[in-house]
C-alpha positions as CSV (number, residue, x, y, z in Angstrom):
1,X,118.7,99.5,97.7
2,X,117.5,97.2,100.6
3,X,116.7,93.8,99.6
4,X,114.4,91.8,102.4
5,X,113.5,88.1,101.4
6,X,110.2,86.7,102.4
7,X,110.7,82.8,102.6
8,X,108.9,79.7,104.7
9,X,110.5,79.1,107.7
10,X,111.0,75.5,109.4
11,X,112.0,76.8,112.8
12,X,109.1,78.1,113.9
13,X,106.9,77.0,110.9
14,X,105.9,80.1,109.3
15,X,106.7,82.5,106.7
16,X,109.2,85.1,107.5
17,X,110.9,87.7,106.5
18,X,114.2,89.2,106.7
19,X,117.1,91.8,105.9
20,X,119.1,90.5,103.4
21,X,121.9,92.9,102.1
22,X,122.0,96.1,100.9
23,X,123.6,97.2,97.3
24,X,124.6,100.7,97.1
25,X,123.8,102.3,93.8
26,X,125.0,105.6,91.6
27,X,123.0,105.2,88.5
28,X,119.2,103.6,89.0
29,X,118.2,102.5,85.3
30,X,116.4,99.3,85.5
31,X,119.0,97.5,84.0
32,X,121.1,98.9,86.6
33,X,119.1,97.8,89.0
34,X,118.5,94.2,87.5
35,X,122.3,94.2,87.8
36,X,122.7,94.6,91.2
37,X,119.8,92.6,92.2
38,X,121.3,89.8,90.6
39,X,124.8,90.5,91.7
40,X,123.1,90.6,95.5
41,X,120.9,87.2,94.9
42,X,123.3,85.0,93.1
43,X,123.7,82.8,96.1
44,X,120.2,82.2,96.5
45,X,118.2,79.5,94.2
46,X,116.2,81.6,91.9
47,X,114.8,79.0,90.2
48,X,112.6,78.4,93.2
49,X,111.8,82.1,93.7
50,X,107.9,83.1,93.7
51,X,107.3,87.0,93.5
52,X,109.4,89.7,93.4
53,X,107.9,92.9,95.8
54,X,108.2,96.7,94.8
55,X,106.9,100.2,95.2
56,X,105.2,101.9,91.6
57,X,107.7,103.6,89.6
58,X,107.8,102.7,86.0
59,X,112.0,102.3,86.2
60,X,110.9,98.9,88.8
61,X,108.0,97.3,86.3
62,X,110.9,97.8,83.7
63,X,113.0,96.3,86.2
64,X,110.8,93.4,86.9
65,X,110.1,92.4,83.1
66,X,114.1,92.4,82.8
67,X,114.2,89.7,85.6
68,X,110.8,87.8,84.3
69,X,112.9,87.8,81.0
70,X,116.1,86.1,82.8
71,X,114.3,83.7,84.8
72,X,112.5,82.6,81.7
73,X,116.0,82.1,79.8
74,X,117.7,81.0,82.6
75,X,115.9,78.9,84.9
76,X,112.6,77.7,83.1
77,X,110.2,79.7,85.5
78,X,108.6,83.2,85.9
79,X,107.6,85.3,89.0
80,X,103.7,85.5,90.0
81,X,103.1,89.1,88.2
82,X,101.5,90.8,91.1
83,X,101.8,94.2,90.2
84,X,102.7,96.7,92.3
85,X,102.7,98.2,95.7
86,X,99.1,97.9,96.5
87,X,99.6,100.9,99.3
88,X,101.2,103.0,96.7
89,X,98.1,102.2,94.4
90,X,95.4,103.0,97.3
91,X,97.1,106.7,97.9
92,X,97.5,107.4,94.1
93,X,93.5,106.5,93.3
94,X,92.7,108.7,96.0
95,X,94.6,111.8,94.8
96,X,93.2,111.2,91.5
97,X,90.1,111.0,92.4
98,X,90.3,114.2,94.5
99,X,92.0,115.8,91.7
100,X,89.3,114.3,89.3
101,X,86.7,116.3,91.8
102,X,88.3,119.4,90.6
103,X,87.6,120.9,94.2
104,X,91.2,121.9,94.5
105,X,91.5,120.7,97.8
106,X,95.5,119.3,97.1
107,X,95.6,123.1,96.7
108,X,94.1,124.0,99.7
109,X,95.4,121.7,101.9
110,X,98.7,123.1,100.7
111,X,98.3,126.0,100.9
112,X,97.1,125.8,104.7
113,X,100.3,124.2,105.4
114,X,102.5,126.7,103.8
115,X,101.4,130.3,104.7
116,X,102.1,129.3,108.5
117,X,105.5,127.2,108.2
118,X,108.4,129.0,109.1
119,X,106.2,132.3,109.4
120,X,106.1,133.1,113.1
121,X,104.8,136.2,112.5
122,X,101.8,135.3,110.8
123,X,101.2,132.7,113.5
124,X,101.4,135.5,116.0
125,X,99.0,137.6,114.1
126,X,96.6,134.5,113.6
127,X,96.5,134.0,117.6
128,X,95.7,137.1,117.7
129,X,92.7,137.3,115.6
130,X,91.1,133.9,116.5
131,X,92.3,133.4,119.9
132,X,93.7,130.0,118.6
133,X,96.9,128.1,119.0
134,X,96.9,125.4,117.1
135,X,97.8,125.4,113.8
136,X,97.0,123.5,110.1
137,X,99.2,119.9,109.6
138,X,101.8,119.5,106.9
139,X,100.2,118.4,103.9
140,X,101.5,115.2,102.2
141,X,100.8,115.4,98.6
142,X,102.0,111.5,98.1
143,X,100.0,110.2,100.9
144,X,96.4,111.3,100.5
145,X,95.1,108.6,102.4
146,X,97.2,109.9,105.9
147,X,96.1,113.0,105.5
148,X,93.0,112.3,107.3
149,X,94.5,114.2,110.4
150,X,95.4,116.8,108.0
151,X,92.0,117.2,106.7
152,X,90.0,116.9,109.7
153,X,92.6,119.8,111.6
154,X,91.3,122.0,108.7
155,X,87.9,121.4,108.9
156,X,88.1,122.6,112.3
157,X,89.9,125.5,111.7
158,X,88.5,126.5,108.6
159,X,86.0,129.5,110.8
160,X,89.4,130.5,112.2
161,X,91.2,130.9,109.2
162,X,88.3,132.6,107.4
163,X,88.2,134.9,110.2
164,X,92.1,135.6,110.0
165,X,91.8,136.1,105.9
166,X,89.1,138.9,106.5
167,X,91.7,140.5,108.9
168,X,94.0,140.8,106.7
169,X,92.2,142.1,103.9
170,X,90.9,144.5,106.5
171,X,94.5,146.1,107.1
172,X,93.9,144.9,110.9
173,X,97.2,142.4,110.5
174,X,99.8,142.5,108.1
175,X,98.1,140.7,104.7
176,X,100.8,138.4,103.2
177,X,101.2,138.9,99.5
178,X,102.0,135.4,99.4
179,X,100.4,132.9,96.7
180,X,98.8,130.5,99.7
181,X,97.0,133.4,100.9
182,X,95.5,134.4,97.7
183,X,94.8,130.4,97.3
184,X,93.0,130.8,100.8
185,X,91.7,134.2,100.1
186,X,89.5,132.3,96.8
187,X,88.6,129.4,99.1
188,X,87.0,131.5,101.3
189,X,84.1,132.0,98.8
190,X,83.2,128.5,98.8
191,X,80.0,127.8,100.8
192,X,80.5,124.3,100.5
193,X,84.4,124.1,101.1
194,X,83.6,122.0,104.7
195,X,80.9,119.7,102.8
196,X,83.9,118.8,100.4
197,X,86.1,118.5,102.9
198,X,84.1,116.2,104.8
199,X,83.0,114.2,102.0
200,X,86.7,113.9,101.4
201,X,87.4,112.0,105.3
202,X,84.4,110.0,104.4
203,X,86.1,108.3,101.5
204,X,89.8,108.3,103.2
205,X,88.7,106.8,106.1
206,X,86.7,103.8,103.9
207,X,90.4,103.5,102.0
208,X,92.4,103.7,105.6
209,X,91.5,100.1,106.8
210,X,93.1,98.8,103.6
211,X,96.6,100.3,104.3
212,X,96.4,99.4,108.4
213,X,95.9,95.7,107.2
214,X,98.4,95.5,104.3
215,X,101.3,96.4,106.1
216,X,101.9,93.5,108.3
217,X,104.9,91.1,108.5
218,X,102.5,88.6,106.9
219,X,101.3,86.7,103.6
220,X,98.2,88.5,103.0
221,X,98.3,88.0,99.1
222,X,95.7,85.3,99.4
223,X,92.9,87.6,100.5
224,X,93.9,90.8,98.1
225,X,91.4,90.0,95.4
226,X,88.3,89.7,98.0
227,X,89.7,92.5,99.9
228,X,90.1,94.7,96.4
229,X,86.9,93.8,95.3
230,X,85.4,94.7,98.6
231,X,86.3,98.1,98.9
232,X,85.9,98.9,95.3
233,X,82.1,98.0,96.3
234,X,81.6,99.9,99.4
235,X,82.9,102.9,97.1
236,X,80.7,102.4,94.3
237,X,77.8,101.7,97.0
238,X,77.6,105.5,97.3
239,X,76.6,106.4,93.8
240,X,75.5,103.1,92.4
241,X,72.2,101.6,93.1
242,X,72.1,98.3,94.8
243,X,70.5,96.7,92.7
244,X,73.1,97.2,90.1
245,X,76.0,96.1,92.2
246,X,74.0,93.0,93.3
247,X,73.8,92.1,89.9
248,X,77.6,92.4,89.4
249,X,78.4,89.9,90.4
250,X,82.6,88.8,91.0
251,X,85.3,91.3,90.3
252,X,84.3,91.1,86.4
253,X,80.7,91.6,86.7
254,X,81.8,94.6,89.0
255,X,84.3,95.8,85.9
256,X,81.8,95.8,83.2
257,X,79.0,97.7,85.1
258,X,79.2,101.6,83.5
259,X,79.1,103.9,85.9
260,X,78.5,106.7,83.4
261,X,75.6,105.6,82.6
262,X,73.2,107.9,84.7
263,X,70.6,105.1,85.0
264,X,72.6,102.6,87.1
265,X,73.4,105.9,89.5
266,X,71.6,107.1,92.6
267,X,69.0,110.3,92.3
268,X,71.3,113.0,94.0
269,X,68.9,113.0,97.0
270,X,70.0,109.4,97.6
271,X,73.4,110.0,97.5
272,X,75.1,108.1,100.6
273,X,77.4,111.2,101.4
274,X,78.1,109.8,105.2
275,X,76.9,111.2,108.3
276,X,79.3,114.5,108.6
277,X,77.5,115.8,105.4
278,X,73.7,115.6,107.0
279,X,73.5,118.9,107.6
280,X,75.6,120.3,104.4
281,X,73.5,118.1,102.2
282,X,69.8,118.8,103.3
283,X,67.6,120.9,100.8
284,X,66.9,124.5,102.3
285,X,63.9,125.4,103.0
């Protein structure tokens, strides 16, 4: 376990922060780790310390109300309760709400990624159908948020792999009896597979900003409400009719506005889907 500590420095005048020791671990309870980061930090002044920064897993917010708990008892004073990892946060609401869409796409973006790693002969026999030597990104399940390169290299060769699955049904290359190919194979009957897809940039790439300007060597707590609040709203702008989020005014206003409720919603012909889904989202004629 690294431990960095963010403090204000005299020389220059600023805050800073810096490596501060490392505790190797064997067992990571949060009483374990309480123990060490103690053990690590008992020659600092605690009394004077101010937040205490993690990731999301449940064994650190156990961890954290053990060391609220001995700063209570011990020194008079509490951490600011900050939650956690805002980044963390960002990437999880985004693969929930993909997986909330039930579109499947963690699937397919998996399985994209898998039926040509470490299978040079279906990459020869995709060349060979499509003419095309590029090749789907590895998918990062935990990072949704990153995989806007991932997502936009299978939007452009989403023809090409349709092309190589009818191939291969066709006998005219080997057909993988693989799972990501049946997964591709049902995908393929999807007309609107590239309107999802595209719909699903659109709302990584409003999120993307977020995590650029949140990791910086920098004190950026002061503007994490406004910035929260922000993007929350230029979400909700999409389904949500202004006049309802002008109404909502703050973060609590925002919070008690239902969004199930049809009426504060958008007819779905003035849905703001974002410019790569103009010609996906027209009416047909």
């Amino acid at each position: 376990m690294d431990i960095h500590v963010r403090y204000w420095s005299t020389m220059p005048e600023r805050v800073t922060t810096r490596f501060y020791t490392s505790v190797f671990m064997g067992h990571s309870t949060a009483e374990d780790l309480q123990e060490k980061l103690l053990g690590a930090l008992e020659d600092l002044p605690l009394a004077r310390a101010v937040q205490l920064s993690m990731d999301g897993p449940n064994v650190n917010l156990k961890c954290f109300r053990g060391m609220q708990e001995y700063l209570q008892q011990n020194h008079q004073v509490q951490c600011l309760d900050l939650g956690t990892c805002g980044l963390h946060t960002i990437h999880n609401a985004c693969k929930a709400g993909v997986v909330a869409s039930k579109w499947g796409l963690e699937n397919l973006l998996s399985s994209l990624s898998a039926i040509f790693h470490d299978a040079p002969a279906r990459r020869e026999d995709f060349s060979t159908v499509t003419d095309q030597v590029t090749f789907p990104l590895n998918f990062a399940s935990h990072h949704w948020v990153e995989n806007v390169p991932v997502i936009e290299r299978a939007i452009t060769l989403w023809g090409d792999v349709q092309k190589y699955v009818a191939c291969a049904k066709k006998k005219e290359v080997n057909l993988p009896k693989c799972a990501s190919f049946i997964q591709l194979s049902d995908f393929c009957q999807d007309p609107l597979l590239l309107a999802k897809l595209k719909f699903a940039v659109g709302i990584a790439m409003i999120l993307k900003p977020f995590l650029t300007e949140y990791q910086l060597d920098k004190p950026l707590v002061f503007f994490l409400k406004r910035d929260l609040e922000c993007l929350v709203r230029k979400l909700l702008a999409r389904f949500v009719k202004g006049s309802v989020l002008s109404a909502s005014t703050g973060v609590v206003g925002m919070l008690k506005m239902d969004v199930a409720d049809q009426i504060t919603m958008y007819h779905q012909r003035k849905l703001i889907l974002g410019t790569l889904l103009n010609k996906y989202s027209k009416p047909r004629r």
